[in-house]
KOLPA-798600 format. One line per 2 residues: their letters; for each residue y, z, x of N, C-alpha, C. Coordinates in nm, 3 decimals. Atoms other than C-alpha are relative to their C-alpha. Last residue first. Example, Ala and Ser with C-alpha at 12.3 -4.5 7.8 and 13.67 -1.06 7.14 Angstrom:
// residues 2
SA = -0.119/-0.006/-0.082/-0.106/0.714/1.367/0.109/0.073/-0.077  -0.119/0.000/0.089/-0.450/0.780/1.230/0.120/0.000/0.090
END
This chain:
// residues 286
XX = -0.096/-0.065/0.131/8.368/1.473/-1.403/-0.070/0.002/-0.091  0.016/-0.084/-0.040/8.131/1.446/-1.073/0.131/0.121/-0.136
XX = 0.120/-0.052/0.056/7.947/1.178/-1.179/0.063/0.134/-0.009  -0.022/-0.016/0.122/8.334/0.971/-1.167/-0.168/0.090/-0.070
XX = -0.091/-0.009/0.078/8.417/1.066/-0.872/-0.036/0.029/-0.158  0.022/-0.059/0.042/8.068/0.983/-0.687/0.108/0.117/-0.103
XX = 0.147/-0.082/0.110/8.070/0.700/-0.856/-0.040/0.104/0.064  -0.064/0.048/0.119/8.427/0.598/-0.708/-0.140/0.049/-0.082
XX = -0.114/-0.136/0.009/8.347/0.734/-0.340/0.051/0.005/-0.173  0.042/-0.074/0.011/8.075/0.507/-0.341/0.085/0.125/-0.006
XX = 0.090/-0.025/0.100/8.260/0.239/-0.396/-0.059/0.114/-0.080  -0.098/-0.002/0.081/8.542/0.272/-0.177/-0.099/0.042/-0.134
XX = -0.055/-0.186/-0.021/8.308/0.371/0.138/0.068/0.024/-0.160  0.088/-0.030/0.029/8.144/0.014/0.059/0.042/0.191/-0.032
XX = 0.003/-0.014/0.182/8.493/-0.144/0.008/-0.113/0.086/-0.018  -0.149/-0.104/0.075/8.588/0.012/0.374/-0.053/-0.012/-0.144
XX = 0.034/-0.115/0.030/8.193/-0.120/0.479/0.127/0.136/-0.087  -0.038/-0.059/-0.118/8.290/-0.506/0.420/-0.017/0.162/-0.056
XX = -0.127/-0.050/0.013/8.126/-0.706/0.166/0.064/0.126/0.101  -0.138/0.088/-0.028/7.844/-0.921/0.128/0.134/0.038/-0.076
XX = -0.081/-0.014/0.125/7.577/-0.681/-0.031/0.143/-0.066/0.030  0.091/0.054/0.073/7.310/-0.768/0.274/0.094/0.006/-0.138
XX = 0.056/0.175/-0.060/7.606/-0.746/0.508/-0.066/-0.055/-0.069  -0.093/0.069/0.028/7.738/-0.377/0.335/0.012/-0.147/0.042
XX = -0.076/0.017/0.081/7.418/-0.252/0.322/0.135/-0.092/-0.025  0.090/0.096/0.121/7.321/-0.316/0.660/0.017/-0.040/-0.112
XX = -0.066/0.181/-0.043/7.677/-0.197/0.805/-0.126/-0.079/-0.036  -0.122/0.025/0.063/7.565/0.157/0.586/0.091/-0.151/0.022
XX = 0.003/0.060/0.132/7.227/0.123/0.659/0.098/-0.041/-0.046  -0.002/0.102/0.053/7.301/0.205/1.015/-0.027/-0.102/-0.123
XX = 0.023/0.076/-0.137/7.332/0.504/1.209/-0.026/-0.132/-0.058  -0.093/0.014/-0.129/7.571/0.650/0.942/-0.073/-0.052/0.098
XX = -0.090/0.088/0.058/7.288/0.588/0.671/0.157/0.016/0.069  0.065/0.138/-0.001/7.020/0.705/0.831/0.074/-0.077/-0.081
XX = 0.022/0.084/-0.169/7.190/1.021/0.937/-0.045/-0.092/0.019  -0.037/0.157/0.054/7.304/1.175/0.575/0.008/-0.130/0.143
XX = 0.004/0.081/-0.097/7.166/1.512/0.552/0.028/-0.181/-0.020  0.118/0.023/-0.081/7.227/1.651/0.221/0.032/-0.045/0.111
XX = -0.043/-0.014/-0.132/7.550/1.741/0.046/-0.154/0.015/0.081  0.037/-0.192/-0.101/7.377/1.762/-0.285/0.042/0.034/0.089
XX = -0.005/-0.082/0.125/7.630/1.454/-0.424/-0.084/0.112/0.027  -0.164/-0.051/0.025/7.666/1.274/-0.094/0.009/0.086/-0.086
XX = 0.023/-0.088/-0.079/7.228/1.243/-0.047/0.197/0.119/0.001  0.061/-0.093/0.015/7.236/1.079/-0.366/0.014/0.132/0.120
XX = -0.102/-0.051/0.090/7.535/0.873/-0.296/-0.092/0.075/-0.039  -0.139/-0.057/-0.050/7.345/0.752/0.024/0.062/0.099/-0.095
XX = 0.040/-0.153/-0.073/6.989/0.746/-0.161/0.142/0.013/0.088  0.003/-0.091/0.121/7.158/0.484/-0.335/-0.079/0.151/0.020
XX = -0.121/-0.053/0.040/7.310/0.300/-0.074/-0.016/0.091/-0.098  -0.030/-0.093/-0.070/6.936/0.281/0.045/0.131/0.077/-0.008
XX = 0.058/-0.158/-0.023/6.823/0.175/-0.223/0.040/0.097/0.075  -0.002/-0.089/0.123/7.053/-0.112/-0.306/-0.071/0.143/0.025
XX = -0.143/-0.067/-0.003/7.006/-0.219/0.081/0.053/0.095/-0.134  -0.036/-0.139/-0.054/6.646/-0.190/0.013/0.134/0.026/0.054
XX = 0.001/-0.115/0.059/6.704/-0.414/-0.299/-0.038/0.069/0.104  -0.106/-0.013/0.049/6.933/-0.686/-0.099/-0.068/0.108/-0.054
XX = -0.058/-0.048/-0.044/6.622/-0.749/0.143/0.154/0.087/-0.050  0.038/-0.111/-0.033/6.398/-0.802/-0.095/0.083/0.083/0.078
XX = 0.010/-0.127/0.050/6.599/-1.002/-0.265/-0.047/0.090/0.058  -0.128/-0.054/0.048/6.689/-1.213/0.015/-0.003/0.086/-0.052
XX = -0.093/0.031/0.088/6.295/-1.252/0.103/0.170/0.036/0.001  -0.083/-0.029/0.156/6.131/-1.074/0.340/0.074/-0.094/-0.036
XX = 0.110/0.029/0.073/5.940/-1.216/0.699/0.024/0.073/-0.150  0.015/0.197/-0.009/6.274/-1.317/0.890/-0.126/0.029/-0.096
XX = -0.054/0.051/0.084/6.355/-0.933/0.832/-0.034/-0.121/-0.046  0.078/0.025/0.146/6.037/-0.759/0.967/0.115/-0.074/-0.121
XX = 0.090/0.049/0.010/6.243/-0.772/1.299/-0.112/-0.068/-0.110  -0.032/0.122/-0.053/6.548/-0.749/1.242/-0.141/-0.087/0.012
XX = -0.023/0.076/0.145/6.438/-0.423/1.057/0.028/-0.130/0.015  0.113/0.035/0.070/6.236/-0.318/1.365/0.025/-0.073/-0.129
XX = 0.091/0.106/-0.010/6.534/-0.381/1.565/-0.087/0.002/-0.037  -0.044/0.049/-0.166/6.798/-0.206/1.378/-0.112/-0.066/0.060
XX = -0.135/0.054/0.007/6.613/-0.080/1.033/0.009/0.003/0.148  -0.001/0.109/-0.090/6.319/0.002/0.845/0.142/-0.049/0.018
XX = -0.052/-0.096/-0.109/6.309/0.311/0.607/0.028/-0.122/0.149  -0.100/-0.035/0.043/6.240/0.045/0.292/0.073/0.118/0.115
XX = -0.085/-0.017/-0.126/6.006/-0.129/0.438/0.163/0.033/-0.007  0.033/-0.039/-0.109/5.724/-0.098/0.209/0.067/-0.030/0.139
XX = 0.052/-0.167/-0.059/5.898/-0.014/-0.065/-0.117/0.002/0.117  -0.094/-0.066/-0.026/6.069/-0.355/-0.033/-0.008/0.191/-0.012
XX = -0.111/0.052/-0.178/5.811/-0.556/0.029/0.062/0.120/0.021  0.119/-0.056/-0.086/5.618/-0.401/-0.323/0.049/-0.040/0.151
XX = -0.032/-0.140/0.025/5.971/-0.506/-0.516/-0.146/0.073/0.145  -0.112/-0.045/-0.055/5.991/-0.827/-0.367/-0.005/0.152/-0.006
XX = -0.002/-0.008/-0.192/5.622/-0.890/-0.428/0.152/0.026/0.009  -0.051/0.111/-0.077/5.681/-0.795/-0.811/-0.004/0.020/0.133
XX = -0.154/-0.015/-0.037/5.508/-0.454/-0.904/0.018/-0.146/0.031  -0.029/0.150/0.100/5.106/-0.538/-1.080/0.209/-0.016/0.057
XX = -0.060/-0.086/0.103/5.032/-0.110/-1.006/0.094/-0.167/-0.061  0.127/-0.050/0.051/4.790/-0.211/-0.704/0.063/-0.002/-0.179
XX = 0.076/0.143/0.044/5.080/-0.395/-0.571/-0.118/0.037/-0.064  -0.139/0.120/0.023/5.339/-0.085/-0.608/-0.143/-0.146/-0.010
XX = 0.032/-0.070/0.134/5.007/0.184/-0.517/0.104/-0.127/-0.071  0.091/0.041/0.095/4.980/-0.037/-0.214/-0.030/0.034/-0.121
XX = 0.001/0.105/0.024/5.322/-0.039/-0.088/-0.128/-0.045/-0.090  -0.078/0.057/0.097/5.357/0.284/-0.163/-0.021/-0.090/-0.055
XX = 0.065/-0.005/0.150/5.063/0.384/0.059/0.114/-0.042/-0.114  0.154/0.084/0.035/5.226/0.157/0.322/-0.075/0.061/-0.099
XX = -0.039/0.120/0.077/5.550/0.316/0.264/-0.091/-0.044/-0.020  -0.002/-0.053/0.119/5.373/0.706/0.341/0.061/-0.168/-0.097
XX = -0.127/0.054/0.058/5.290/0.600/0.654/-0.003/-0.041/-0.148  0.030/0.082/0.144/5.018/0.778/0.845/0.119/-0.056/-0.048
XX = 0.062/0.125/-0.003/4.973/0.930/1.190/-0.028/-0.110/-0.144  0.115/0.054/0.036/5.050/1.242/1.094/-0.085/-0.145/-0.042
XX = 0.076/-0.103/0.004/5.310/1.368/1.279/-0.124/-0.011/-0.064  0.066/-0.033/-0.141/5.452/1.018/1.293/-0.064/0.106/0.046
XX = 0.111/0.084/0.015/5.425/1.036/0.892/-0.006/-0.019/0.156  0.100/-0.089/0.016/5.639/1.403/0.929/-0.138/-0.191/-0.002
XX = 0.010/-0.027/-0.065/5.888/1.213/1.125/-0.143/0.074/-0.042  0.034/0.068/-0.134/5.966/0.951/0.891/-0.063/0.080/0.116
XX = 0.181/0.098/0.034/5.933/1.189/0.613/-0.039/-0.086/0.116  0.003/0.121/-0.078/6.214/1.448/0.739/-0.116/-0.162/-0.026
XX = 0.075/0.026/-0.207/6.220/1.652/0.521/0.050/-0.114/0.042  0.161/0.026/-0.050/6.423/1.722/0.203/-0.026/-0.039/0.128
XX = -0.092/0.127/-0.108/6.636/2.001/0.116/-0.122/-0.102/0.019  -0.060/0.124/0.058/6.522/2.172/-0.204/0.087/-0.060/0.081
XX = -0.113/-0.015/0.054/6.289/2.378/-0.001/0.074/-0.043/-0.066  -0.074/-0.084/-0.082/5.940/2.443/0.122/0.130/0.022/-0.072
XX = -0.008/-0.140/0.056/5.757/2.246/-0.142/0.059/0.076/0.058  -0.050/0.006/0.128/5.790/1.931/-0.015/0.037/0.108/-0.090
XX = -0.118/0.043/-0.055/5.707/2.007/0.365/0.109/-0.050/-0.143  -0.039/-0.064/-0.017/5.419/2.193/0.230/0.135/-0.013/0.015
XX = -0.027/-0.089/0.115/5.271/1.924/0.048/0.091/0.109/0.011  -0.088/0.007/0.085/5.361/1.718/0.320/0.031/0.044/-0.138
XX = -0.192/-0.036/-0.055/5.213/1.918/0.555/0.109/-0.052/-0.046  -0.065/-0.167/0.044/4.909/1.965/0.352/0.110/0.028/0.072
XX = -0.054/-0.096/-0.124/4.745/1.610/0.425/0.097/0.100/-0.058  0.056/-0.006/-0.098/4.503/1.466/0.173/0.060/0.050/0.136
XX = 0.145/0.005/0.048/4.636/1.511/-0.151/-0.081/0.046/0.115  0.010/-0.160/0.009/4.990/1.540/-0.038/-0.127/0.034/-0.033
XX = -0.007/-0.067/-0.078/4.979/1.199/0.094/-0.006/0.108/-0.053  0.134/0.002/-0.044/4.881/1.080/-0.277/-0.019/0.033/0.139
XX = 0.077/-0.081/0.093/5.203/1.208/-0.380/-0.149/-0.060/-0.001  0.009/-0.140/-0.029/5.382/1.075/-0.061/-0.070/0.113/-0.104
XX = 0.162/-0.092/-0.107/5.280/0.728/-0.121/0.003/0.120/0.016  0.119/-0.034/0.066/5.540/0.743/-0.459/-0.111/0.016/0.090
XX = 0.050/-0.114/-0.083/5.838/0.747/-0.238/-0.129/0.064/-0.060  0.013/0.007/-0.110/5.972/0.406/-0.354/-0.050/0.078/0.077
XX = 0.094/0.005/-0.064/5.840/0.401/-0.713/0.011/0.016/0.176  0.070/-0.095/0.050/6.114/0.564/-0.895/-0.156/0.005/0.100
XX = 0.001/-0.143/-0.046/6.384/0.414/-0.706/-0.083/0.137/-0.049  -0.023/0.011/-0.143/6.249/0.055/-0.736/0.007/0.154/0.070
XX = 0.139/-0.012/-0.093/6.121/0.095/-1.041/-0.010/0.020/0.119  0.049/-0.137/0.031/6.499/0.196/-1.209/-0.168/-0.007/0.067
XX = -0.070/-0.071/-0.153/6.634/-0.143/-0.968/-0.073/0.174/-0.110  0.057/-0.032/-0.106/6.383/-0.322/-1.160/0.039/0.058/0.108
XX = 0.127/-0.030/-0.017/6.442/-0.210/-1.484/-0.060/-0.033/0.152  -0.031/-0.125/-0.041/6.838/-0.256/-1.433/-0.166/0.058/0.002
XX = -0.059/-0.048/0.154/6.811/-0.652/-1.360/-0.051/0.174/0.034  0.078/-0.108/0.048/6.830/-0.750/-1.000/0.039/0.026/-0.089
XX = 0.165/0.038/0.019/6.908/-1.163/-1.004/-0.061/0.178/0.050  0.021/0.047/0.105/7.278/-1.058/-1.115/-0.177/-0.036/0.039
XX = 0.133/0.086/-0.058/7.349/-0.828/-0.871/-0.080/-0.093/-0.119  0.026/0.142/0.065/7.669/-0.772/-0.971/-0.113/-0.045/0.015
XX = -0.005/0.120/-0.060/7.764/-0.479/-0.713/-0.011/-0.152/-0.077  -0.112/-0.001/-0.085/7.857/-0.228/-0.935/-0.031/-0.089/0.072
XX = -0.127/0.058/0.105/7.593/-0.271/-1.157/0.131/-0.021/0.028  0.059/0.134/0.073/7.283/-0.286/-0.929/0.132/-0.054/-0.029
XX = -0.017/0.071/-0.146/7.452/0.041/-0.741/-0.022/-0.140/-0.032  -0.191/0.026/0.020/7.462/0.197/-1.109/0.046/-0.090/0.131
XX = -0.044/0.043/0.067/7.075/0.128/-1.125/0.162/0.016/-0.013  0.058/0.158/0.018/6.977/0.232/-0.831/0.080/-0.111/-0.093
XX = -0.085/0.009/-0.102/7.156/0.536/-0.881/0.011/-0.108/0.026  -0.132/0.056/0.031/6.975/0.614/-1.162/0.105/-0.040/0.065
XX = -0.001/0.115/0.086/6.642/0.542/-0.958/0.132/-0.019/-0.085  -0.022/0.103/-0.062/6.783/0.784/-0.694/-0.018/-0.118/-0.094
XX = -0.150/0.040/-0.018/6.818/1.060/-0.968/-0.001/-0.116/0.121  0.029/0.043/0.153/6.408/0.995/-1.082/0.188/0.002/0.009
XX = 0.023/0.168/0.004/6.299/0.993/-0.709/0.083/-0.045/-0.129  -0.076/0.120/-0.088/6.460/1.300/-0.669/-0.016/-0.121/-0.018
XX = -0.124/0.005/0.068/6.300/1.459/-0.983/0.113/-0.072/0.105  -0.068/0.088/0.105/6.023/1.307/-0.901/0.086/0.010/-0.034
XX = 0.025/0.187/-0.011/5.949/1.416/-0.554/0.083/-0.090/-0.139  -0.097/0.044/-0.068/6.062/1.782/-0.626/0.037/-0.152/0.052
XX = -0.132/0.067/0.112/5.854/1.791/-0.896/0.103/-0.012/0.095  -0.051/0.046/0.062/5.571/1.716/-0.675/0.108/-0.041/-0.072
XX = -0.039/0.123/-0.067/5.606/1.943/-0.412/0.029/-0.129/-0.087  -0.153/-0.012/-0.053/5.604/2.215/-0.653/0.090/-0.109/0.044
XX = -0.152/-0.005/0.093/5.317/2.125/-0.866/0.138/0.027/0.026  -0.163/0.013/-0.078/5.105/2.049/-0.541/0.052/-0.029/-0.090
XX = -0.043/-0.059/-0.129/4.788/2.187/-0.683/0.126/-0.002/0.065  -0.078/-0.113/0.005/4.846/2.087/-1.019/-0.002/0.091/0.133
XX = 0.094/-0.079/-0.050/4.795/1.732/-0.938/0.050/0.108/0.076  -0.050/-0.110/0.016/4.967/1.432/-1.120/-0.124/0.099/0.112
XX = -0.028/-0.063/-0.189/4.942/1.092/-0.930/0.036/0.157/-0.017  0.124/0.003/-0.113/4.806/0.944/-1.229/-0.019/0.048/0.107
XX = 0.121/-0.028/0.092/5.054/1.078/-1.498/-0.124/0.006/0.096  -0.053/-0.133/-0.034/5.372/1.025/-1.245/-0.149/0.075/-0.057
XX = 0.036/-0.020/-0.149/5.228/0.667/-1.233/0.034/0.156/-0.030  0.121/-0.031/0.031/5.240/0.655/-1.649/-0.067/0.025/0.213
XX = 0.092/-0.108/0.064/5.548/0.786/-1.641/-0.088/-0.032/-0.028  -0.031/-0.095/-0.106/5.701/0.511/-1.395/-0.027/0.141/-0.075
XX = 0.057/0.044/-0.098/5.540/0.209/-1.585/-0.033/0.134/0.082  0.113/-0.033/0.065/5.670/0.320/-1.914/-0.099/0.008/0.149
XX = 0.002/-0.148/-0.013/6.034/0.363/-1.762/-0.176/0.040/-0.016  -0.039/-0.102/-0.085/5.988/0.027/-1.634/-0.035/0.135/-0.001
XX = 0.092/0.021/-0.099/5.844/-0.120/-1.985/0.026/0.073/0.130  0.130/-0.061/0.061/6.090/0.000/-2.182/-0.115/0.009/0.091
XX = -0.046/-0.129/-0.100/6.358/-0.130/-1.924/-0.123/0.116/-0.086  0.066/-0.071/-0.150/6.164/-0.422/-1.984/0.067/0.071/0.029
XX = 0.149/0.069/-0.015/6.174/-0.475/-2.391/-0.030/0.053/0.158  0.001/0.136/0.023/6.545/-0.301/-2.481/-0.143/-0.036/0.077
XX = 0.003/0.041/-0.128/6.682/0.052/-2.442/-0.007/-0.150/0.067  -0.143/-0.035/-0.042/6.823/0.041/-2.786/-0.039/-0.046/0.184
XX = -0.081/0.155/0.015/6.513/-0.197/-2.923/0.132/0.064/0.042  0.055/0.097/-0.105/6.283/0.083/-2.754/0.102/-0.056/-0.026
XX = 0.027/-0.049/-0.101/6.442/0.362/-2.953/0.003/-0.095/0.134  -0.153/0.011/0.018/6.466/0.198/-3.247/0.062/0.026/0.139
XX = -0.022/0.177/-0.064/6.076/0.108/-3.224/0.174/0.001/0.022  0.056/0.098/-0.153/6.062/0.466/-3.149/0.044/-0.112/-0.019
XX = 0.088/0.104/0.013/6.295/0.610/-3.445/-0.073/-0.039/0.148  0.126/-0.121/0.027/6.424/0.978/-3.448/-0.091/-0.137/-0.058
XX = 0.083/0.096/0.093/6.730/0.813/-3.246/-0.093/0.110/-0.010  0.126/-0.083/0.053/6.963/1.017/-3.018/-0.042/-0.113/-0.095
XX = -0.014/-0.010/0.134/7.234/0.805/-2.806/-0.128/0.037/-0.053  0.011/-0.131/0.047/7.348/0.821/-2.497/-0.005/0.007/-0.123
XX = 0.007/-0.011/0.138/7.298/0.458/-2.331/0.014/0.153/0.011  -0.090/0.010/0.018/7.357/0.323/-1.979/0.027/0.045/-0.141
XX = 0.015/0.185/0.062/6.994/0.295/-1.893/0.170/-0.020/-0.022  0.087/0.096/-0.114/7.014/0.642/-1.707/0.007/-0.142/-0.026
XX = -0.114/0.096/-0.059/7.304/0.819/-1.910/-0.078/-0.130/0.084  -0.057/-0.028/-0.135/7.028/1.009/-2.131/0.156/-0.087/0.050
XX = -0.071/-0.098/-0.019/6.934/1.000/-2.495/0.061/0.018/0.115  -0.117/0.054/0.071/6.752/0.676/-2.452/0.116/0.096/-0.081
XX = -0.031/0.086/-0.069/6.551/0.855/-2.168/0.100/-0.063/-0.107  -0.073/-0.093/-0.111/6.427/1.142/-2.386/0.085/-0.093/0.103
XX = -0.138/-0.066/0.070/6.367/0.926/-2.653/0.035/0.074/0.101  -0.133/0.063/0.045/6.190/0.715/-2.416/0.082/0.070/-0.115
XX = -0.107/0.058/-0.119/5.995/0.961/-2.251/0.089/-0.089/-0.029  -0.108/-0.094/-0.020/5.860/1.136/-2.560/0.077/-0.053/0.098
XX = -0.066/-0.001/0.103/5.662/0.817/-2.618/0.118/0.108/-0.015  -0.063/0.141/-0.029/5.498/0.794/-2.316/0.100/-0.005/-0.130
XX = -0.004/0.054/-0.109/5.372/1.153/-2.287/0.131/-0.085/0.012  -0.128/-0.131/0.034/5.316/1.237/-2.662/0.074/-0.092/0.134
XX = -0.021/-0.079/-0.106/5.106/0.892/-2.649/0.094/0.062/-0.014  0.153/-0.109/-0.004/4.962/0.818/-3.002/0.017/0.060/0.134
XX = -0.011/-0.145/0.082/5.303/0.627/-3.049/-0.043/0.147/-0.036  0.003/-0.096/-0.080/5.205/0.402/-2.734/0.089/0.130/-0.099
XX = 0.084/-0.041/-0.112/5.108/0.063/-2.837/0.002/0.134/0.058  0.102/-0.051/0.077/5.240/0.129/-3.213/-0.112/-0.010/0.102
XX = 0.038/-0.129/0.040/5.584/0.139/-3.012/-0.091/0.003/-0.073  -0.005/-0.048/-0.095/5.532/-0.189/-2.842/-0.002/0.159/-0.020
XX = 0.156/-0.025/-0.056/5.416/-0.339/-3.149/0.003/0.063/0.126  0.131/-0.055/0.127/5.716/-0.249/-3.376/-0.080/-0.033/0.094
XX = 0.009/-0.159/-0.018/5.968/-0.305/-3.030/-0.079/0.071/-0.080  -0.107/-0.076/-0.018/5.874/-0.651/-3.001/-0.009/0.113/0.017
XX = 0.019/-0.106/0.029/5.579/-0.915/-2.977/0.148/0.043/0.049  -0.032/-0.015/0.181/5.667/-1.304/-3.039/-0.013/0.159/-0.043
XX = -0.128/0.010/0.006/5.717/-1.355/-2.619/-0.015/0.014/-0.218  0.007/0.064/0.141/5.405/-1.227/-2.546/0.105/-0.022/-0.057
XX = -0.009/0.147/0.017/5.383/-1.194/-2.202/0.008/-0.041/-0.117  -0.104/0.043/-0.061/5.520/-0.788/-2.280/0.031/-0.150/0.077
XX = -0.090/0.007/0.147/5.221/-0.735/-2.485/0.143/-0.077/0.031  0.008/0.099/0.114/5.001/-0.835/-2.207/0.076/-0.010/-0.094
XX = -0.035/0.140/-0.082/5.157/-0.600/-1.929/-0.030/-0.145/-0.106  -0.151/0.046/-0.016/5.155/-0.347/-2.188/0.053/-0.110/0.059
XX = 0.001/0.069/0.156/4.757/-0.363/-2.253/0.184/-0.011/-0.036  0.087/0.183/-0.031/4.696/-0.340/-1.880/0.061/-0.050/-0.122
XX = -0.104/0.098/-0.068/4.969/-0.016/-1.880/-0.058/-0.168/0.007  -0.154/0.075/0.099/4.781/0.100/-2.163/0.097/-0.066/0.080
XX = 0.022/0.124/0.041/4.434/0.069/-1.931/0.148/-0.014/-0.118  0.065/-0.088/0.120/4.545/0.284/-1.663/0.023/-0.093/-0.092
XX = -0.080/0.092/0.101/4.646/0.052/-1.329/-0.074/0.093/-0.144  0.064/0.131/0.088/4.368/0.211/-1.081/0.142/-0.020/-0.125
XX = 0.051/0.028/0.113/4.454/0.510/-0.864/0.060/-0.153/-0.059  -0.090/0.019/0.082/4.463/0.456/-0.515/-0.016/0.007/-0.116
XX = 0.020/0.118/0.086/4.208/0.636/-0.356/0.163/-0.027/-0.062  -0.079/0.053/0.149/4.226/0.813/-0.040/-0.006/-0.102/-0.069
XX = 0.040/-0.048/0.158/3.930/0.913/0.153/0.088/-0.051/-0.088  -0.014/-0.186/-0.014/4.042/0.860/0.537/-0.010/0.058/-0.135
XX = 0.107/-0.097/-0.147/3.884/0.543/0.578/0.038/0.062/-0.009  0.096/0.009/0.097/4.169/0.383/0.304/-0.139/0.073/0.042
XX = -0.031/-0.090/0.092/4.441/0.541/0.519/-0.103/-0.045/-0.099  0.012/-0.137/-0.073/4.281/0.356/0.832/0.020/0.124/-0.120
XX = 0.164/-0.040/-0.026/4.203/0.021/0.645/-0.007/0.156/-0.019  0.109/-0.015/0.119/4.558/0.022/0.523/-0.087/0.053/0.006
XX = -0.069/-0.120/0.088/4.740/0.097/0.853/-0.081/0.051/-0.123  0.059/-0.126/-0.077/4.553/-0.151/1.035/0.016/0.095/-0.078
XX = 0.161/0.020/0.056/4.635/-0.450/0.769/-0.030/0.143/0.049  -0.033/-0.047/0.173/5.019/-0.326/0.787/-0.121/0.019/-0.035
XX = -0.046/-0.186/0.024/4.993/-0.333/1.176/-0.004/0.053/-0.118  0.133/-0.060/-0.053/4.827/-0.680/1.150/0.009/0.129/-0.012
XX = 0.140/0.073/0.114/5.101/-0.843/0.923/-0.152/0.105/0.037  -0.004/-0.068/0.144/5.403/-0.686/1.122/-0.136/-0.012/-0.070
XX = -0.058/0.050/0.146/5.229/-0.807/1.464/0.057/0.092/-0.145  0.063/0.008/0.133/5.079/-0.617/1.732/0.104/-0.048/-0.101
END
């Protein structure tokens, strides 16, 4: 069976088993327009979403942070936005209004454990971006990248209860690969479709759906990705590395091989890669 066919199968099967993707919510429709508009700024972008507590608390809370590269308080939105700047606005806007759709107070545990991981891999993302040079990933799409990559698993929890459980259990995390062969499902492929459902760039939607892929399946589904695509699940994955380094997590998919992936798709040998990462986590850790 083919990549192409296996992906179609997959779909059908998780679409036949009740789940919906939710639908693009209509301020993100009316963002995507504002943001082709090359004469609109940060005054109409914040009078698109001033009336949202939500969306609007998230970027002061975010342009207060270290995440974009900024720490600085404002008690202005459009000031706000024009610090962060037009698409990292957008990004963050993107990735709290998914957290919004995919909320559900049943699995409030499992959840926050999702986002708040997802939400330190996305800064990670983004320092991994910056350290390497990646000049054709800018920092909004390496912050989507690690916000959206594990997003099927919050509509898996909907419909199967072992990853609700398996989320909620502890602040270590599972196994996911093993829990989607346990249940016959694959949590990238809903990614992938909430990511193209949700308007993501095809590199980006590729790349969360083969973002656990590697040695001969990744050889395999390589010839059919892009460069980028392939350069942001190396970014990801180095970035769930230095995530997993900093809790002292399990770290077995990146000693059996991300790590000489990474360092091939980021053209540069694994000593500088060790060097790197040893240098942010140094300097998170002062």
């Amino acid at each position: 069976m083919n990549q192409e066919h296996d992906t179609d199968h997959r779909i059908q099967a998780i679409l036949a088993s009740g789940i919906k993707i939710p639908p693009m919510p209509e301020t993100l429709l009316r963002l995507n327009t504002l943001l082709r508009d090359a004469d609109a700024g940060p005054n109409e972008l914040a009078a698109l979403i001033r009336d949202d507590g939500a969306l609007s608390g998230a970027v002061f809370r975010v342009v207060g942070s270290p995440v974009f590269g900024l720490r600085t308080k404002v008690d202005s939105l459009p000031r706000a936005i024009s610090l962060l700047g037009m698409s990292n606005t957008g990004a963050l806007l993107r990735t709290e209004a998914l957290r919004a759709a995919l909320n559900d107070p049943l699995h409030a545990k499992a959840l926050e454990h999702l986002w708040n991981r997802s939400a330190q891999i996305a800064a990670l993302c983004i320092v991994a971006v910056r350290k390497a040079h990646l000049r054709d990933i800018s920092a909004d799409v390496a912050f989507m990248l690690g916000m959206f990559h594990d997003c099927g698993l919050a509509l898996l929890c909907k419909r199967y209860p072992a990853y609700a459980e398996a989320l909620a259990a502890s602040s270590n995390w599972p196994d996911i690969p093993a829990l989607d062969a346990n249940q016959q499902v694959s949590h990238a492929v809903m990614g992938q479709m909430v990511a193209k459902n949700w308007g993501l760039s095809d590199e980006l939607v590729l790349a969360i759906r083969h973002h656990h892929e590697l040695g001969g399946g990744f050889e395999t589904i390589a010839a059919d990705l892009n460069e980028k695509s392939l350069r942001l699940c190396a970014v990801l994955n180095f970035a769930i590395h230095l995530h997993e380094q900093q809790n002292t997590l399990d770290d077995q998919a990146w000693e059996a091989g991300w790590r000489d992936e990474t360092a091939r798709r980021l053209l540069m040998d694994t000593n500088t890669l060790a060097d790197w990462a040893s240098e942010v986590l140094s300097a998170n850790d002062n």
